[in-house]
BAZAMAR-278938 format. One record per residue: x, y negated, z negated of N, C-alpha, C, O in turn; residue in three letters. Coordinates in pm, whole numbers, plus 50000, padded with zeros to 5 digits. Layout:
<atoms>
<atom n_east="X" n_north="Y" n_up="Z" ca_east="X" ca_north="Y" ca_up="Z" c_east="X" c_north="Y" c_up="Z" o_east="X" o_north="Y" o_up="Z" code="ala"/>
...
</atoms>
This chain:
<atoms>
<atom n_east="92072" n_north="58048" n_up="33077" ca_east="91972" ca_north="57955" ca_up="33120" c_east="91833" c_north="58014" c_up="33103" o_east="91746" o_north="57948" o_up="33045" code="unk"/>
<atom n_east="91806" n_north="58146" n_up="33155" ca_east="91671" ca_north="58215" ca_up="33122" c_east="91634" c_north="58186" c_up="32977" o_east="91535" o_north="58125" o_up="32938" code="unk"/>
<atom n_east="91740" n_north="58246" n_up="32896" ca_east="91784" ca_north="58183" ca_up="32746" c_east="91670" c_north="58107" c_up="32710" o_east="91557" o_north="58129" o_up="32667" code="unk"/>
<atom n_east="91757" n_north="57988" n_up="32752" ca_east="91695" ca_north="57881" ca_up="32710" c_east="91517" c_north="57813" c_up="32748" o_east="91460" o_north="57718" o_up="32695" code="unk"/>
<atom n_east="91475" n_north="57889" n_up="32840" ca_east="91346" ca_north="57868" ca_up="32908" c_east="91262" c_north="57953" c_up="32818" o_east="91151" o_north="57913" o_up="32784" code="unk"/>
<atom n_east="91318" n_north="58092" n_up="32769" ca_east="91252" ca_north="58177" ca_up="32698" c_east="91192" c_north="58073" c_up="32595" o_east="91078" o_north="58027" o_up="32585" code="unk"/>
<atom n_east="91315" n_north="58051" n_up="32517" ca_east="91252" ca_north="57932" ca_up="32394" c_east="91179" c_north="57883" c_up="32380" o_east="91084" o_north="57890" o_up="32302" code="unk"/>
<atom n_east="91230" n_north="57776" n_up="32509" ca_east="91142" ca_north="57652" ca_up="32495" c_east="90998" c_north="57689" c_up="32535" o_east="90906" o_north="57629" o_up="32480" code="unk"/>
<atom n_east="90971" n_north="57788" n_up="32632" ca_east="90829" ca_north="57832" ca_up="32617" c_east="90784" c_north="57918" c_up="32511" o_east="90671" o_north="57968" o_up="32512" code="unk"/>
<atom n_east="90850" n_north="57933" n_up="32438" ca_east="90806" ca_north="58020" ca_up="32272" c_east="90727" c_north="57875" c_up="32185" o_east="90612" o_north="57853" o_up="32147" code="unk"/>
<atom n_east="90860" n_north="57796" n_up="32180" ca_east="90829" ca_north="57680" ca_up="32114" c_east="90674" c_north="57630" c_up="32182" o_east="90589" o_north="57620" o_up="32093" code="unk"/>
<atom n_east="90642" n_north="57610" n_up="32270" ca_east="90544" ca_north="57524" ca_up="32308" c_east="90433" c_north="57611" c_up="32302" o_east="90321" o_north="57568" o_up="32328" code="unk"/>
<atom n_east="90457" n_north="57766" n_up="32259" ca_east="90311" ca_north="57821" ca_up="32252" c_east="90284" c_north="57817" c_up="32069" o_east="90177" o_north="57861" o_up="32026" code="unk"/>
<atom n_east="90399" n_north="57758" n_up="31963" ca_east="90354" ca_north="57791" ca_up="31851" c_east="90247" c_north="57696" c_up="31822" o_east="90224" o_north="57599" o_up="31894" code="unk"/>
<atom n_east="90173" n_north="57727" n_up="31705" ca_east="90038" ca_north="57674" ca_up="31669" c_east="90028" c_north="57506" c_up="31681" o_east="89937" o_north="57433" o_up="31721" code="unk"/>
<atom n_east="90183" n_north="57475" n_up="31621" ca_east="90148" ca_north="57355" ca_up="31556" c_east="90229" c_north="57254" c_up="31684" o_east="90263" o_north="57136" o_up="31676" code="unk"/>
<atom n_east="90246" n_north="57355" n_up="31805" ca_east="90289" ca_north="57245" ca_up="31910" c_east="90136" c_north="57159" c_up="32004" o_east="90164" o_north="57075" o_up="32090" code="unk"/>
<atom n_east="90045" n_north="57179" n_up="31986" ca_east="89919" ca_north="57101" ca_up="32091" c_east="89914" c_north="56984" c_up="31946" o_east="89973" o_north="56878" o_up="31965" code="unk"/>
<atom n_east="89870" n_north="56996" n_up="31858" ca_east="89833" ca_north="56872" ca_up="31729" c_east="89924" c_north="56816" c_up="31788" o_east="89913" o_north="56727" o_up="31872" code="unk"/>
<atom n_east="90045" n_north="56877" n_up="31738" ca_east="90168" ca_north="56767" ca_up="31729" c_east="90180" c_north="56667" c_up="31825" o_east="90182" o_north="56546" o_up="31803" code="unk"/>
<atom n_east="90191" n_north="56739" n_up="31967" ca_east="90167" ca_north="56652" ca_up="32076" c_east="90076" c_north="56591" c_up="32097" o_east="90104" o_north="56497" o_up="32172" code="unk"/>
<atom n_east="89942" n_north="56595" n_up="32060" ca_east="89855" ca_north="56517" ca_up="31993" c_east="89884" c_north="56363" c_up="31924" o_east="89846" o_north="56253" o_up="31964" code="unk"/>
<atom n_east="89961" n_north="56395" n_up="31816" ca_east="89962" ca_north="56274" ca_up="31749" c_east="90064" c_north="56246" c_up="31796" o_east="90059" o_north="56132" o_up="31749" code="unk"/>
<atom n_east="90147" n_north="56246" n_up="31843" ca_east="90298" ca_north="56154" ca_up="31884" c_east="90212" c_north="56072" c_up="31991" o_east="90196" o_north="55951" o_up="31975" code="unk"/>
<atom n_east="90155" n_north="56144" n_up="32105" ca_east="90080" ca_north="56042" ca_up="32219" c_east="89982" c_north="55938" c_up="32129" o_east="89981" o_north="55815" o_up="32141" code="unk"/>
<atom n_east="89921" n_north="55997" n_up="32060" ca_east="89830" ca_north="55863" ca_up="32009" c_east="89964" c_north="55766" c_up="31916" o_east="89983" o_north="55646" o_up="31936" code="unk"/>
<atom n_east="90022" n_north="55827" n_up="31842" ca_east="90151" ca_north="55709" ca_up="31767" c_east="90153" c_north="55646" c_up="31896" o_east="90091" o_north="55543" o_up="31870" code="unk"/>
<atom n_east="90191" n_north="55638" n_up="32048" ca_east="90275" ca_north="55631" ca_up="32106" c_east="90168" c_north="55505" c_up="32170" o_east="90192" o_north="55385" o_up="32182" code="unk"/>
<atom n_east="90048" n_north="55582" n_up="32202" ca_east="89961" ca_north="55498" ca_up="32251" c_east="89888" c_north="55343" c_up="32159" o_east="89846" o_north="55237" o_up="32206" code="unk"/>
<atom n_east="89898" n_north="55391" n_up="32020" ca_east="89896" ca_north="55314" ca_up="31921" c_east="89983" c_north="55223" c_up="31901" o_east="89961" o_north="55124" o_up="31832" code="unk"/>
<atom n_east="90066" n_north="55243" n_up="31946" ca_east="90246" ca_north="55115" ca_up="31946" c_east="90204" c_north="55051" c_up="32062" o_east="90244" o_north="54936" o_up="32081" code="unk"/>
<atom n_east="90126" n_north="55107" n_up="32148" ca_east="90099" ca_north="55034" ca_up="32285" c_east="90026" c_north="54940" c_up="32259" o_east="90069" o_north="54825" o_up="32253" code="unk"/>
<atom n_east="89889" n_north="54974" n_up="32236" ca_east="89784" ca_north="54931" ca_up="32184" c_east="89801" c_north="54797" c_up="32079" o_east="89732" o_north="54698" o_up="32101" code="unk"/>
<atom n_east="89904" n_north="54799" n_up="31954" ca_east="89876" ca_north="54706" ca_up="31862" c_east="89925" c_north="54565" c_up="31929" o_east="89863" o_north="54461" o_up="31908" code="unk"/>
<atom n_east="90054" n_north="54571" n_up="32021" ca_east="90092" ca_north="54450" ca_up="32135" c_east="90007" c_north="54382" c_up="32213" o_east="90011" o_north="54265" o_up="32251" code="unk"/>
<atom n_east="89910" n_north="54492" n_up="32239" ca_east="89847" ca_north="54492" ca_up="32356" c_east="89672" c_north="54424" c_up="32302" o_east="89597" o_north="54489" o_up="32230" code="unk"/>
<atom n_east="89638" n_north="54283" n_up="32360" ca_east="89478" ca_north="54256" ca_up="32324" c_east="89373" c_north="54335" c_up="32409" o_east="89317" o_north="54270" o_up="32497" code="unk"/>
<atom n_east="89348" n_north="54432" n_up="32398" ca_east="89243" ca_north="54461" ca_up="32506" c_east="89098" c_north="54370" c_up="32537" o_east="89009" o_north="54410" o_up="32612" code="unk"/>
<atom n_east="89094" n_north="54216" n_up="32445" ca_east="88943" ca_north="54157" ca_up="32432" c_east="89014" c_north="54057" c_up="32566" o_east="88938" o_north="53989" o_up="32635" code="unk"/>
<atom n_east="89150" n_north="54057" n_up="32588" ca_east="89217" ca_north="53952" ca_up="32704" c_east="89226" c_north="54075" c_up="32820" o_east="89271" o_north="54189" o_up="32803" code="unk"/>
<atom n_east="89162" n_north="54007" n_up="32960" ca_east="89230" ca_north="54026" ca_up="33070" c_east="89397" c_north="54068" c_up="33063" o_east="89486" o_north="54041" o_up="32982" code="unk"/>
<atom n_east="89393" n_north="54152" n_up="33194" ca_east="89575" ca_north="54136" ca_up="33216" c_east="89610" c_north="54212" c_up="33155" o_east="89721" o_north="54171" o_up="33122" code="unk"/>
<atom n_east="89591" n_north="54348" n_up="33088" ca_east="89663" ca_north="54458" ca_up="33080" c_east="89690" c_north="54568" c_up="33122" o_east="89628" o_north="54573" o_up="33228" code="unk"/>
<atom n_east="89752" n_north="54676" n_up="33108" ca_east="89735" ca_north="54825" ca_up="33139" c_east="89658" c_north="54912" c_up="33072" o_east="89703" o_north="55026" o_up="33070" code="unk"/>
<atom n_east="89592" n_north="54900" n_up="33036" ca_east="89495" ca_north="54949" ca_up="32969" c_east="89359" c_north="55041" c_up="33039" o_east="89291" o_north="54976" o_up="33119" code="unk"/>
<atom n_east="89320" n_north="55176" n_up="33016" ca_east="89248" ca_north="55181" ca_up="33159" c_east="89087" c_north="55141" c_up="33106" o_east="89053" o_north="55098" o_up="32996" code="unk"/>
<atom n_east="89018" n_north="55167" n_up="33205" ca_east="88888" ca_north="55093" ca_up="33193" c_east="88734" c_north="55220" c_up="33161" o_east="88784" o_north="55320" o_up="33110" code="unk"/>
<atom n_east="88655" n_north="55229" n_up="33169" ca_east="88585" ca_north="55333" ca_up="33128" c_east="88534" c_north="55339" c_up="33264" o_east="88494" o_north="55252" o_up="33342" code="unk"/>
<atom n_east="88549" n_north="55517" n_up="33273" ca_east="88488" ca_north="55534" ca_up="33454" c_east="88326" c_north="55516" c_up="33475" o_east="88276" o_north="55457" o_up="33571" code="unk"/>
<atom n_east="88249" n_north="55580" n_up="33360" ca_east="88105" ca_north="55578" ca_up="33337" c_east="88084" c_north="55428" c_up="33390" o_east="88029" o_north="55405" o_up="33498" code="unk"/>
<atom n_east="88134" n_north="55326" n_up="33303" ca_east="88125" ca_north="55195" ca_up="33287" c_east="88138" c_north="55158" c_up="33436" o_east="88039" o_north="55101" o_up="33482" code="unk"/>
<atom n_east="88252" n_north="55181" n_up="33526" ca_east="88276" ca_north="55127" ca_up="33648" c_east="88159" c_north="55159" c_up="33795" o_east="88128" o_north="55101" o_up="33899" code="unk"/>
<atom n_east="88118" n_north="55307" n_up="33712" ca_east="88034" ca_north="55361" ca_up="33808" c_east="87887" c_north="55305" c_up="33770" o_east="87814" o_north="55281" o_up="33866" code="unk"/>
<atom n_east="87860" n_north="55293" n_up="33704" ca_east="87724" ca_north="55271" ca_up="33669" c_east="87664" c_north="55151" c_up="33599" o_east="87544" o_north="55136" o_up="33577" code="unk"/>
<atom n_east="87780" n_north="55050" n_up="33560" ca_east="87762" ca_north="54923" ca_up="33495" c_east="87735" c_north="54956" c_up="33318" o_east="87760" o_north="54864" o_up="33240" code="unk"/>
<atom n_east="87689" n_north="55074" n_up="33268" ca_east="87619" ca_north="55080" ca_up="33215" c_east="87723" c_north="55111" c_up="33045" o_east="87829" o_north="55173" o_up="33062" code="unk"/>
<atom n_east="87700" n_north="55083" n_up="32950" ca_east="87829" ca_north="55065" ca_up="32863" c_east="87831" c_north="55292" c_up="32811" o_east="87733" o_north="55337" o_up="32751" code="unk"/>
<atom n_east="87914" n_north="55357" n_up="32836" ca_east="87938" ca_north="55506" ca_up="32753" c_east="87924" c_north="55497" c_up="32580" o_east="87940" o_north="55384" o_up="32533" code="unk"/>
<atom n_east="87904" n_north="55569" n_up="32518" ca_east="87942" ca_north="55627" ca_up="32383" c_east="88055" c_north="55534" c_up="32315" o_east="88055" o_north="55443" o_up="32232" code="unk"/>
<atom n_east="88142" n_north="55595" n_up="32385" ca_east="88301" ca_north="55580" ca_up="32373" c_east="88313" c_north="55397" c_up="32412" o_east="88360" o_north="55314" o_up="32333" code="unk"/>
<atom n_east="88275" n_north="55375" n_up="32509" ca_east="88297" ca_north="55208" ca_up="32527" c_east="88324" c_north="55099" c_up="32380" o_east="88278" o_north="55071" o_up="32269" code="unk"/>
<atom n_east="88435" n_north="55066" n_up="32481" ca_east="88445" ca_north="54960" ca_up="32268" c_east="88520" c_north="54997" c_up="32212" o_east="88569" o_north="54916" o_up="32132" code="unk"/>
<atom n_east="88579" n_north="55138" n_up="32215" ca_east="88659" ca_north="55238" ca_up="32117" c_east="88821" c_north="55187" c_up="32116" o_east="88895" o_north="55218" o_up="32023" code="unk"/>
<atom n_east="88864" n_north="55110" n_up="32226" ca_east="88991" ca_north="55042" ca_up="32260" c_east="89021" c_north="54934" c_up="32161" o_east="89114" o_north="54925" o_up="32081" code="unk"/>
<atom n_east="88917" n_north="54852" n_up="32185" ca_east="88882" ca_north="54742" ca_up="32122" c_east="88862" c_north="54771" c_up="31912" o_east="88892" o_north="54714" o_up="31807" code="unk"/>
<atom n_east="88804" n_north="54879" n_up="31955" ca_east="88788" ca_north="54919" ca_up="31802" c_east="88865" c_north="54918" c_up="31729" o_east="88866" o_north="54843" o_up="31631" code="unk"/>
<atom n_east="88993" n_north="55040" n_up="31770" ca_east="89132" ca_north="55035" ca_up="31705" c_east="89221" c_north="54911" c_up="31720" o_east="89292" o_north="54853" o_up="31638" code="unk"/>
<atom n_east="89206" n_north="54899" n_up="31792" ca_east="89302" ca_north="54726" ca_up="31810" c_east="89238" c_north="54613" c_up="31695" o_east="89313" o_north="54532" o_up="31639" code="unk"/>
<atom n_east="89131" n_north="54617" n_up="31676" ca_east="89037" ca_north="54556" ca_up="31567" c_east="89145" c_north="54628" c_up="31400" o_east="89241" o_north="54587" o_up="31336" code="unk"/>
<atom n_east="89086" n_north="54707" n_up="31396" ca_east="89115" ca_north="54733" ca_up="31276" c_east="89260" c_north="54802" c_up="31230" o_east="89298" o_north="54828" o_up="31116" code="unk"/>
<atom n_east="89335" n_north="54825" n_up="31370" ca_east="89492" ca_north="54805" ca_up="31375" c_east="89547" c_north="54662" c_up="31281" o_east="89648" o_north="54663" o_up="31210" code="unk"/>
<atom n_east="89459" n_north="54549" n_up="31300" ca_east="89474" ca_north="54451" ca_up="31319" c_east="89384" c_north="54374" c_up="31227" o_east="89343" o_north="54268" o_up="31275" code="unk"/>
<atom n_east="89342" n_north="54405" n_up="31097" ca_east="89284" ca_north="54438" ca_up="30979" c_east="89168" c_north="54384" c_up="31011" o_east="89140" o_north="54309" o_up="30917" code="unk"/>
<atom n_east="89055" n_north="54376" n_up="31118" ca_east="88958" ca_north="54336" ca_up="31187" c_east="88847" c_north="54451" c_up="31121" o_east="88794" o_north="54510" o_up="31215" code="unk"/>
<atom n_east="88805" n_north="54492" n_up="31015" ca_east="88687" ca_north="54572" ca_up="31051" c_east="88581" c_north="54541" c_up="31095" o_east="88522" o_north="54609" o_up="31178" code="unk"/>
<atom n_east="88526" n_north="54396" n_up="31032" ca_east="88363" ca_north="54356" ca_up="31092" c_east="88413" c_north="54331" c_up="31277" o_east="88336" o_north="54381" o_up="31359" code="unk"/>
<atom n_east="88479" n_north="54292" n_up="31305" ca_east="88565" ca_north="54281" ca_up="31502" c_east="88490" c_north="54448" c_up="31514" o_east="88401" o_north="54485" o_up="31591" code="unk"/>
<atom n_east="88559" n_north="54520" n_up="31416" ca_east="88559" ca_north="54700" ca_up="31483" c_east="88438" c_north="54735" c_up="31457" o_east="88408" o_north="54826" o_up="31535" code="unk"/>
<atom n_east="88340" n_north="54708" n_up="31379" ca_east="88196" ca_north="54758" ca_up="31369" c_east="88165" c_north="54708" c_up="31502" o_east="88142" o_north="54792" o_up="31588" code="unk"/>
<atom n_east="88160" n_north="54551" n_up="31540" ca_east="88080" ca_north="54521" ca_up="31669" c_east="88128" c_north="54585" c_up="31796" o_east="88073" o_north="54554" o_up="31901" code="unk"/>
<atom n_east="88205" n_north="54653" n_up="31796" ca_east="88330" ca_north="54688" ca_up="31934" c_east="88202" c_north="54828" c_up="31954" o_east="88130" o_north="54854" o_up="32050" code="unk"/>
<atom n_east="88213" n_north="54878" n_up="31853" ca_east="88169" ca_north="55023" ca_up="31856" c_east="88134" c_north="55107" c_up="31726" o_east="88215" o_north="55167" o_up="31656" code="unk"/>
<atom n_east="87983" n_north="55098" n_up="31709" ca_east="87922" ca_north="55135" ca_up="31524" c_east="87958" c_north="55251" c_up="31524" o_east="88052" o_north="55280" o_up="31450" code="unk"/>
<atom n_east="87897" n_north="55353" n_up="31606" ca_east="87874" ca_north="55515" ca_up="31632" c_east="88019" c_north="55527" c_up="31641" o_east="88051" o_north="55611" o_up="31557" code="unk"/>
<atom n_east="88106" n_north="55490" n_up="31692" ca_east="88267" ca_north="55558" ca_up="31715" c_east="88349" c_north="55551" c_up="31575" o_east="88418" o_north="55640" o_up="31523" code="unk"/>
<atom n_east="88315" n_north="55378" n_up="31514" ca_east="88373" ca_north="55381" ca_up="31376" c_east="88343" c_north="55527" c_up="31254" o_east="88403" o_north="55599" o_up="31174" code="unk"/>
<atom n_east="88197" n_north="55499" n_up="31317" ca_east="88146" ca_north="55619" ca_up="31208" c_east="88168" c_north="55769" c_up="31209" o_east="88134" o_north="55858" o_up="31131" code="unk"/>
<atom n_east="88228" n_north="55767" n_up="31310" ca_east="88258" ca_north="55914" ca_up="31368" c_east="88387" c_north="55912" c_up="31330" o_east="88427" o_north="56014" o_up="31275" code="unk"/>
<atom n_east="88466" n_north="55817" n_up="31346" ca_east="88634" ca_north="55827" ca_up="31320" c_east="88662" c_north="55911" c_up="31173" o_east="88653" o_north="56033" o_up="31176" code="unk"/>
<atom n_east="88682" n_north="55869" n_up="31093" ca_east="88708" ca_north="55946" ca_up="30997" c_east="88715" c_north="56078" c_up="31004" o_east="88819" o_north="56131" o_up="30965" code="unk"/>
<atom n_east="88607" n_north="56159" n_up="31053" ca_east="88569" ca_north="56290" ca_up="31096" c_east="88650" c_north="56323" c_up="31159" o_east="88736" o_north="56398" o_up="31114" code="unk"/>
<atom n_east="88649" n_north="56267" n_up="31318" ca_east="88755" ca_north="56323" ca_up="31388" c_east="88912" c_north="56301" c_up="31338" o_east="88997" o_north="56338" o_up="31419" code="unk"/>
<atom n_east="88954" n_north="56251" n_up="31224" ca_east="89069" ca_north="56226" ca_up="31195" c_east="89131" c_north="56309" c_up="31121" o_east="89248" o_north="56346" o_up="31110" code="unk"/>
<atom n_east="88983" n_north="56344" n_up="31047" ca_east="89028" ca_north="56472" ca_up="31000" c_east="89024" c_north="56587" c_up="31018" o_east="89087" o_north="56668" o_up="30949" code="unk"/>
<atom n_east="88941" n_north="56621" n_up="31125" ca_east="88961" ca_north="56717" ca_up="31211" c_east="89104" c_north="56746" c_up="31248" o_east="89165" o_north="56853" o_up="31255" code="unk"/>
<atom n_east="89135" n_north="56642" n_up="31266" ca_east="89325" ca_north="56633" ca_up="31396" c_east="89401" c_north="56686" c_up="31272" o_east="89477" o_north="56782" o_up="31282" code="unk"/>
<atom n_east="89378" n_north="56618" n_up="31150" ca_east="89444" ca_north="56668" ca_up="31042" c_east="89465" c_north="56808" c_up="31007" o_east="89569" o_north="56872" o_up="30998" code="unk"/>
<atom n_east="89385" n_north="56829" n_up="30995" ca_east="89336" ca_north="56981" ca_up="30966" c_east="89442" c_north="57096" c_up="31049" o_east="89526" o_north="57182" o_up="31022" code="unk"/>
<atom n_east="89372" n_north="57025" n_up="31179" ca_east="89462" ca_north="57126" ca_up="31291" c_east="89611" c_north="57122" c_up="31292" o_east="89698" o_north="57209" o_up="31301" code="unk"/>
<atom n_east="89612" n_north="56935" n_up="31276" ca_east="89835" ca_north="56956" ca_up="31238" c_east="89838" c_north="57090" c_up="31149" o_east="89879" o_north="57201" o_up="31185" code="unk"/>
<atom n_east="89785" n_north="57052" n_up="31027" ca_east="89834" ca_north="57145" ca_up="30884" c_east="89812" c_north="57305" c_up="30918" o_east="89890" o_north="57383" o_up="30863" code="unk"/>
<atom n_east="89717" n_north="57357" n_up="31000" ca_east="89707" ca_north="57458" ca_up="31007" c_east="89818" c_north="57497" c_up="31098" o_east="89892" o_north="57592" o_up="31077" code="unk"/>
<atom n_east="89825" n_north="57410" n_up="31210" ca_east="89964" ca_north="57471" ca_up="31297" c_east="90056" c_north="57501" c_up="31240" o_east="90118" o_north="57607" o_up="31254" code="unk"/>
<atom n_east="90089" n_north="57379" n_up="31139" ca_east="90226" ca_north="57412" ca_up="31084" c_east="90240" c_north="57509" c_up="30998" o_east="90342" o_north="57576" o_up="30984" code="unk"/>
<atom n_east="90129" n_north="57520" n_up="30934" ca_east="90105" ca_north="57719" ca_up="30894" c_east="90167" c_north="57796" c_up="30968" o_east="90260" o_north="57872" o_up="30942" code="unk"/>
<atom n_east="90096" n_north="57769" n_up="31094" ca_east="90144" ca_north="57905" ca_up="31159" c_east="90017" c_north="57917" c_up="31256" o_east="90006" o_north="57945" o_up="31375" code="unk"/>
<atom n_east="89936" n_north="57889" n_up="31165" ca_east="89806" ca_north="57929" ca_up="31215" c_east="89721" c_north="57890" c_up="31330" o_east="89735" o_north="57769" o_up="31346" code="unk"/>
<atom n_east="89639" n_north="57941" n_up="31418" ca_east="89594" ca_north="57873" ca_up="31523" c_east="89445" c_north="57833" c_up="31435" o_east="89427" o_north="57900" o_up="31333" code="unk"/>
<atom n_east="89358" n_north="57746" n_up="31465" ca_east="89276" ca_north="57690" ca_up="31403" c_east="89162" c_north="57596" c_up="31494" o_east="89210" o_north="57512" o_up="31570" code="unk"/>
<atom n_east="89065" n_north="57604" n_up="31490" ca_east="88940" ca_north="57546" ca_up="31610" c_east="88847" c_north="57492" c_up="31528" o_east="88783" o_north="57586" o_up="31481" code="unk"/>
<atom n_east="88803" n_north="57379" n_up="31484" ca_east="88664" ca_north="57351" ca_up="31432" c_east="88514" c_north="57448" c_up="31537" o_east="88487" o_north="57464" o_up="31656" code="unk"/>
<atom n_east="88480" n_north="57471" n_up="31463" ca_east="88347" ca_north="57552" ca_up="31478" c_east="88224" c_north="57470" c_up="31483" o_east="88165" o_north="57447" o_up="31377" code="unk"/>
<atom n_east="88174" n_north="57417" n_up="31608" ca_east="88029" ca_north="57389" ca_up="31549" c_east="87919" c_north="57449" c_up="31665" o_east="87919" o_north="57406" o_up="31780" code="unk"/>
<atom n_east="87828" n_north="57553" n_up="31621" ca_east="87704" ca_north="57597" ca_up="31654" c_east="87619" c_north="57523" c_up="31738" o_east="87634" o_north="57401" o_up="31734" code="unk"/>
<atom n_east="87543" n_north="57564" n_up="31803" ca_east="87421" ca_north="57528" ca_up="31901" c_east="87367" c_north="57417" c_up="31828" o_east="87348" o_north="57315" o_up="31895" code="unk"/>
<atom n_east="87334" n_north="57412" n_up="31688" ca_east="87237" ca_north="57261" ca_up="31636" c_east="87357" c_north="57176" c_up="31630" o_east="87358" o_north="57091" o_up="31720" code="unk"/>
<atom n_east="87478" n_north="57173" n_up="31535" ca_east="87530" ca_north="57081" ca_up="31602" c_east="87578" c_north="57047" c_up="31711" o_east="87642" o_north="56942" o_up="31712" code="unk"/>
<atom n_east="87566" n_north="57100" n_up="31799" ca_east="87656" ca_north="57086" ca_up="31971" c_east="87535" c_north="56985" c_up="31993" o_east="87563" o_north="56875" o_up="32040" code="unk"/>
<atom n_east="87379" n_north="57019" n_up="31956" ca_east="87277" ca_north="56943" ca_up="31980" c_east="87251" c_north="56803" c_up="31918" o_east="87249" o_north="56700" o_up="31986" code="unk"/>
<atom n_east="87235" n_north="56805" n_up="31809" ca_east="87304" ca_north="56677" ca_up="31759" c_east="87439" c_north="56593" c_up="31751" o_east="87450" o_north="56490" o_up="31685" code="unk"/>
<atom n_east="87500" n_north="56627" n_up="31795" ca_east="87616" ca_north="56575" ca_up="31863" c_east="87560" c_north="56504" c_up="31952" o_east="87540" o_north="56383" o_up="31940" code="unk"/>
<atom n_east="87526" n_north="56580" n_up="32062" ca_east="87470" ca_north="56511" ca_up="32204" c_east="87367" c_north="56401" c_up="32185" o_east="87380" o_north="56288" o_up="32233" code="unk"/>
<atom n_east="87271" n_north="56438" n_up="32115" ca_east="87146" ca_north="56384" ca_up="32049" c_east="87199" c_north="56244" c_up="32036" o_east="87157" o_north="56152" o_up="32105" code="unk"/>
<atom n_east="87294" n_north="56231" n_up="31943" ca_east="87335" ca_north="56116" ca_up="31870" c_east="87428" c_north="56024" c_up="31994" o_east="87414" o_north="55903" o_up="32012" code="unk"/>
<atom n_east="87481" n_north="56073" n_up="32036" ca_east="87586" ca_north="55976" ca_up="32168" c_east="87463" c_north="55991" c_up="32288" o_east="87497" o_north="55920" o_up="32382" code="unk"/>
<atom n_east="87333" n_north="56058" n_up="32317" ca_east="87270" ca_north="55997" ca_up="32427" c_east="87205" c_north="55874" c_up="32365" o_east="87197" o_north="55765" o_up="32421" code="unk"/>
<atom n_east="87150" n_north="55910" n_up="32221" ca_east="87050" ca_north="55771" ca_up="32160" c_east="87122" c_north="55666" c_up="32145" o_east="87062" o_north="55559" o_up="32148" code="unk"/>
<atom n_east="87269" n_north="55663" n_up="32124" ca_east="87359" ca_north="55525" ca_up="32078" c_east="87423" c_north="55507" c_up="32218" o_east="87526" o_north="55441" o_up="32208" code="unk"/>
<atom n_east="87399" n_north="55538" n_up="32324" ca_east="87419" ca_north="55524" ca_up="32473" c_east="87320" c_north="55475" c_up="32550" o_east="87354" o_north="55458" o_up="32667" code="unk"/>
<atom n_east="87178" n_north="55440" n_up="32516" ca_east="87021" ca_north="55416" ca_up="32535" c_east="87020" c_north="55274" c_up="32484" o_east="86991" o_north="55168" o_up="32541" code="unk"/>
<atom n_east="87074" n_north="55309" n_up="32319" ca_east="87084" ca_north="55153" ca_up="32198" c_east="87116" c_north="55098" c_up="32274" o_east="87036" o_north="55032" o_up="32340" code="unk"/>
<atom n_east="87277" n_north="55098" n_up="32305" ca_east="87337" ca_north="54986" ca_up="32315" c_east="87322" c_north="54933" c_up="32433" o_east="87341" o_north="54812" o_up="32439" code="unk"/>
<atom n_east="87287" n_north="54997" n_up="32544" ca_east="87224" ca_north="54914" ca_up="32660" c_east="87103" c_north="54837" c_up="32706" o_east="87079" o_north="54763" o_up="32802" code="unk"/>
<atom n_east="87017" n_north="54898" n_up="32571" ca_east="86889" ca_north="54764" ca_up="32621" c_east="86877" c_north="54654" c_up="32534" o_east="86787" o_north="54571" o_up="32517" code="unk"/>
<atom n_east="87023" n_north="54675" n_up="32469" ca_east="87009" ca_north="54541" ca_up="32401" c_east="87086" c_north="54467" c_up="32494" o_east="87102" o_north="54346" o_up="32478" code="unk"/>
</atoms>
């Protein structure tokens, strides 16, 4: 029995076990999601806390709606849901990518980004967090 605990905590420290679990939850959440309308009342779906606390729409707001859009061969739906998140997707997709392939190397693997981008990063989700609320 120790045996077997040894393993399975071997297994869960190799590289390519956090991606992996990664993408099975989003597959998983994505099977949820394509059933599921998030533009209708009445789901399980959770809600944005920023949003609840402050009225005020996050970065991220829309991003539900987004994928369900273009799950759902909706792109002009997914531009209006959320511009800044569409435009970012790709990036982060391939980021996730990256990291599967390197796990399954072997390899452990971190995108790197420096003080100017950490700053423009921020830069860009406080100004499209400003946008979209005084319109």
């Amino acid at each position: 029995m120790a045996d077997t605990a040894g393993r399975t905590g071997s297994l869960l420290r190799r590289p390519a076990a956090a991606p992996l679990a990664v993408l099975a939850a989003g597959a998983a959440g994505a099977a949820y999601l394509y059933g599921t309308d998030p533009h209708q009342p009445g789901h399980l779906l959770p809600g944005c806390p920023f949003r609840m606390m402050t009225g005020l729409l996050c970065p991220a707001c829309g991003g539900t709606r987004m994928v369900y859009d273009l799950m759902h061969g909706h792109p002009a739906e997914a531009w209006l849901d959320n511009r800044a998140l569409l435009l970012a997707s790709p990036y982060a997709l391939a980021l996730l990518g990256r990291w599967a392939v390197e796990g399954l190397r072997g390899r452990r693997w971190r995108p790197r980004t420096g003080p100017r981008g950490q700053a423009v990063i921020l830069l860009i989700a406080v100004a499209w967090t400003v946008l979209r609320n005084v319109n």
